[in-house]
C-alpha positions as CSV (number, residue, x, y, z in Angstrom):
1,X,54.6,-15.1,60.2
2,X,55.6,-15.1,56.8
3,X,55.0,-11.1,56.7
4,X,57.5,-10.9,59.2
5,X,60.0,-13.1,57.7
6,X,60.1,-11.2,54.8
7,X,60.4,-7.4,56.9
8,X,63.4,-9.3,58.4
9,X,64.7,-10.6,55.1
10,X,64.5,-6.4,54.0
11,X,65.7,-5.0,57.2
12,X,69.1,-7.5,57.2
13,X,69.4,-7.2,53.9
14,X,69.5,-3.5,53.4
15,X,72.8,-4.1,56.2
16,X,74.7,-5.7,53.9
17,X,77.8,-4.3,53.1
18,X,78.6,-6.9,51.0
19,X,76.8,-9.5,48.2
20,X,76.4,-12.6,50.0
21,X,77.1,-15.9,48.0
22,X,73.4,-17.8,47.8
23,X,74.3,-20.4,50.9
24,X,74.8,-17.6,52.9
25,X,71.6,-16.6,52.0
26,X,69.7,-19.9,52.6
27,X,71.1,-19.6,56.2
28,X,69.9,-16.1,57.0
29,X,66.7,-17.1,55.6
30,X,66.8,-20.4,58.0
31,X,67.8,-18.0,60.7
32,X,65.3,-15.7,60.6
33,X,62.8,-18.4,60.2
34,X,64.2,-19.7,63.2
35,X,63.6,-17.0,65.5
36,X,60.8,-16.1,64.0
37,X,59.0,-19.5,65.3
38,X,60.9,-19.1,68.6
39,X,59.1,-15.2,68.7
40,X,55.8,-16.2,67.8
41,X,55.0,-18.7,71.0
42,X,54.2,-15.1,72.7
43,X,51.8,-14.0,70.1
44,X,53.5,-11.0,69.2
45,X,52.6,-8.9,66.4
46,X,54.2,-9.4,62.9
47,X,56.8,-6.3,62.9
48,X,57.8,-6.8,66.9
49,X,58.5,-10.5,65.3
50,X,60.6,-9.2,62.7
51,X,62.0,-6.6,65.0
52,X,63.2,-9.6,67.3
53,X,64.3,-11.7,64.8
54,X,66.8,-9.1,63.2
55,X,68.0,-8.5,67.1
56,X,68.5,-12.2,67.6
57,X,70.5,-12.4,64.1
58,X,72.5,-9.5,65.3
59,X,73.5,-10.1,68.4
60,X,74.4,-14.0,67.4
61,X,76.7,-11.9,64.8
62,X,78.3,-9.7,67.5
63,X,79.1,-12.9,69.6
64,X,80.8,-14.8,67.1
65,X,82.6,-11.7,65.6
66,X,83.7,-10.7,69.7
């Protein structure tokens, strides 16, 4: 799991358009974590985790943004 945290970490980062202040961050990190842990009840491989976790994070973006 931790593997996939950190493709997540890469894949959301590399997004950015902008440096993020360090709180913002810690709750990117706390929400990948999160749906990581949701993901991984289904025993799902390591990049389909990450893959879903960067899809959850994006769509909870698109949703507050709309």
């Amino acid at each position: 799991m931790s593997e996939a945290c950190v493709m997540a970490w890469r894949i959301l980062e590399a997004g950015q358009t902008t440096i993020c202040d360090e709180r913002a961050a810690t709750i990117l990190r706390r929400n990948i974590a999160a749906a990581i842990l949701e993901l991984a009840a289904s025993g799902i491989d390591r990049e389909t985790l990450a893959h879903g976790a960067v899809d959850r994070i994006i769509a909870a973006r698109r949703f507050r943004a709309g």
